[in-house]
C-alpha positions in Angstrom: 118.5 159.6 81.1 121.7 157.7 80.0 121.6 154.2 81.2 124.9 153.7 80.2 126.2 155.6 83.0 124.9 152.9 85.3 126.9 150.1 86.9 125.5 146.9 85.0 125.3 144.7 87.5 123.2 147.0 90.0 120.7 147.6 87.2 120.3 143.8 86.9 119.8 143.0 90.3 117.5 145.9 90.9 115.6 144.5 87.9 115.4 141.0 89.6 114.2 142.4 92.7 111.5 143.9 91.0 110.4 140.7 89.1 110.9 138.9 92.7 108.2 141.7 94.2 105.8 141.0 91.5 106.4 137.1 91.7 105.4 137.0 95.1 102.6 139.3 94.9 101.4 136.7 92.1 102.0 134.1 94.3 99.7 135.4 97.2 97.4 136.6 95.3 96.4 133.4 93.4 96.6 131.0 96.5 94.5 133.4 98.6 92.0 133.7 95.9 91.7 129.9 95.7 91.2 129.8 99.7 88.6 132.2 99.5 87.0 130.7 96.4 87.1 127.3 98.8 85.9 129.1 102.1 88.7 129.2 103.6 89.3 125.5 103.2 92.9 124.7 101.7 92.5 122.1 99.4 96.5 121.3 99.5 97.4 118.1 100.8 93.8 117.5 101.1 91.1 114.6 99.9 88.2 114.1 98.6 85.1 111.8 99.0 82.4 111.1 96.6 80.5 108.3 98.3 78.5 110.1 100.6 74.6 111.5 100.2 75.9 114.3 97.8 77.4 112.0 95.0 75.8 112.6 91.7 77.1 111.2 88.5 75.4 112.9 85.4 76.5 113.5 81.8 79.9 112.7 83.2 79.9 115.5 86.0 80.4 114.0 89.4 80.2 116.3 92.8 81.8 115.3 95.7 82.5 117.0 99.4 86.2 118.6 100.0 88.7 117.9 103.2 90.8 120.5 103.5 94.3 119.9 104.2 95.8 121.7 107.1 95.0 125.5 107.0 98.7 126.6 108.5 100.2 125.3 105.1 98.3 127.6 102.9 98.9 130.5 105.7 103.0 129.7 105.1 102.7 129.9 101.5 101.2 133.0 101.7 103.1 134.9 104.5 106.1 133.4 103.4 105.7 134.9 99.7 104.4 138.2 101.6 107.5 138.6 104.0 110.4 137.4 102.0 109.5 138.4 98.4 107.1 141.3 99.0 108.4 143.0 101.6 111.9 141.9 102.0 112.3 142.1 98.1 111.1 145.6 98.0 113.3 146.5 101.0 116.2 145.3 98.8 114.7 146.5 95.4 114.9 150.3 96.9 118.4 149.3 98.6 120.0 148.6 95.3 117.7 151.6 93.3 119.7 153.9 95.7 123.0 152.9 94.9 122.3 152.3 91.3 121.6 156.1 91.1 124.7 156.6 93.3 127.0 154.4 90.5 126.5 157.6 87.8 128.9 159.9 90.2 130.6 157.0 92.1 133.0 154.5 90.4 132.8 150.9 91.6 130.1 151.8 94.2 129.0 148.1 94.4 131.9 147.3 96.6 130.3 149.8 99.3 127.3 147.8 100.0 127.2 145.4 102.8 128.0 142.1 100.7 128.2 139.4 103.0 125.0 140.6 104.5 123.0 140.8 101.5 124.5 137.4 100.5 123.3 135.5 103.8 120.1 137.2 103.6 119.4 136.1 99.8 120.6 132.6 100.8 118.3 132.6 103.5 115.4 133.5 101.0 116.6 131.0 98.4 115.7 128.3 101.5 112.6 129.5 102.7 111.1 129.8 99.3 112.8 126.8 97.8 110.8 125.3 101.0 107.5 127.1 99.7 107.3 125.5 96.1 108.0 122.2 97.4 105.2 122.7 99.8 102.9 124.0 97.2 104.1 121.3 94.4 103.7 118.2 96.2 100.5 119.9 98.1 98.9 120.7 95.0 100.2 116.7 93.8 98.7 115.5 96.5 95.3 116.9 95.6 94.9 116.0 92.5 96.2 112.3 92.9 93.1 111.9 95.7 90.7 113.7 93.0 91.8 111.4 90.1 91.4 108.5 92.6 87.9 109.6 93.8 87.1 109.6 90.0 88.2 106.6 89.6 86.1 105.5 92.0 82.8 107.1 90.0 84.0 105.6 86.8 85.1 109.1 85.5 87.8 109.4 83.3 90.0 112.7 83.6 93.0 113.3 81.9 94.2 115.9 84.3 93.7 117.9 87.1 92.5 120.8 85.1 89.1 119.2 84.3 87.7 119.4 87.8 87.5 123.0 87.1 84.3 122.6 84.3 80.9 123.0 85.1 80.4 119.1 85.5 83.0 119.3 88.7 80.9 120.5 91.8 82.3 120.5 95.3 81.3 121.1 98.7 82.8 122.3 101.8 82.7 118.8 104.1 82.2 121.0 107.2 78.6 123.4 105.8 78.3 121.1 102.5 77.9 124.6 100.8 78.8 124.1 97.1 82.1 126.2 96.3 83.7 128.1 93.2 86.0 125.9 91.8 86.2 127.2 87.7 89.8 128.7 88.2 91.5 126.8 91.1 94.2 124.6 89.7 94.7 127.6 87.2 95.3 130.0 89.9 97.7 127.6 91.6 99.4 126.0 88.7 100.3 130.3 88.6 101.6 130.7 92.0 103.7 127.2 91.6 105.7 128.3 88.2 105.9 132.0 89.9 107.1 130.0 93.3 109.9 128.1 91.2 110.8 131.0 89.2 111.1 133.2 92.3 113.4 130.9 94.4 115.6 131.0 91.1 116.4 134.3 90.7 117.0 134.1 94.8 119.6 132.0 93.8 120.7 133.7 90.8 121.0 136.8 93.6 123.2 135.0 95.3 125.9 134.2 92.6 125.9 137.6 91.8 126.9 138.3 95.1 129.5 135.7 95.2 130.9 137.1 92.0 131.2 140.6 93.7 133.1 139.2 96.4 135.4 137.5 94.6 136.1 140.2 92.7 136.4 143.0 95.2 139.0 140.2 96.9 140.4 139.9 93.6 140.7 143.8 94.0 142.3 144.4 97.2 145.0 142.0 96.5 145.9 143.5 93.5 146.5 146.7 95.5 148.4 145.1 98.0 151.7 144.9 96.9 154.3 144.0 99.7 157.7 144.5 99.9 160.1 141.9 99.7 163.5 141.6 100.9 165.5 142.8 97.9 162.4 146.0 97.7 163.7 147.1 101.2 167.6 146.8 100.0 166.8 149.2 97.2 165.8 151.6 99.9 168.3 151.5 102.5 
């Protein structure tokens, strides 16, 4: 197949929609296994306390009971990333596939799509995922700021967030006091973070593309709008 018959800009964007679909798959994926891994608790915006019965201080290990943040949060990071990049960006993936394969017969066949829609749609993604990261950043911040300050507490030094996930790190749900799996967590979300961020920006990068088509397809039709002037119609009469 001859990919230079292809209009370059359509095969861009159809790439980008297909690294948006896997971005938010990524993105769903890790934060619901970290849920489930928690028991359905969602440790974003949430605390931890490790003065109760269950504190124990050993070799440097401390365990201490886990209150969740509110639930709905993790559920709109996850439906979010779900509807806008998974289903939306596979809606718009197989849009632009269609007309990419139309651009090897059609000359300037990106100026027959519905612009102006696709642009307000792709700024409205930009938003609602730009919302997501920020709600998974400063969740995830949250966390580990109450953890470090719980260590603190215990007279456990940790140099990050990271080391809660060794074997010394043992947490319990505060509503059974079941222990939970905890050895990938801030792995798993540091993923869906960086994939959050690097999904809202090729949103945006979506949506200067799409300015630069306008532009240019107004750029277009006044170049074939040539009016007559006065002296033009004197020529003719």
């Amino acid at each position: 197949m001859d990919w230079m018959h292809f209009e370059g800009w359509l095969l861009l964007q159809t790439s980008l929609y297909f690294i948006i679909l896997a971005c938010g798959l990524t993105i769903s994926i890790s934060s619901g296994l970290v849920r489930q891994d928690f028991g359905g608790t969602c440790v974003l915006y949430g605390e931890a306390n490790c003065s109760g019965a269950n504190t124990n201080v050993t070799s440097g290990g401390i365990s201490c009971i886990v209150y969740g943040g509110e639930v709905s949060i993790c559920t709109f990071i996850t439906a979010v990333n779900l509807l806008i990049s998974v289903f939306f960006g596979t809606v718009m993936c197989v849009y632009h596939l269609y007309y990419l394969i139309r651009s090897r017969t059609l000359i300037r066949v990106v100026y027959q799509m519905w612009l102006k829609v696709l642009l307000a749609s792709s700024v409205v993604s930009t938003f609602v995922t730009l919302v997501s990261a920020c709600t998974l950043t400063v969740g995830l911040s949250h966390w580990c700021n109450a953890v470090k300050s719980t260590a603190d507490q215990e007279k456990v030094s940790i140099s990050s967030c990271s080391a809660t996930q060794n074997s010394n790190w043992l947490w319990y749900q505060s509503r059974s006091e079941q222990p939970v799996k905890h050895d990938q967590y801030y792995d798993r979300y540091t993923i869906a973070e960086t994939s959050c961020w690097i999904c809202m920006c090729l949103w945006l990068l979506q949506c200067a593309i799409y300015i630069r088509h306008l532009v240019k397809n107004r750029l277009m039709q006044r170049s074939f709008q040539d009016p007559f002037t006065n002296d033009d119609l004197d020529t003719f009469t």
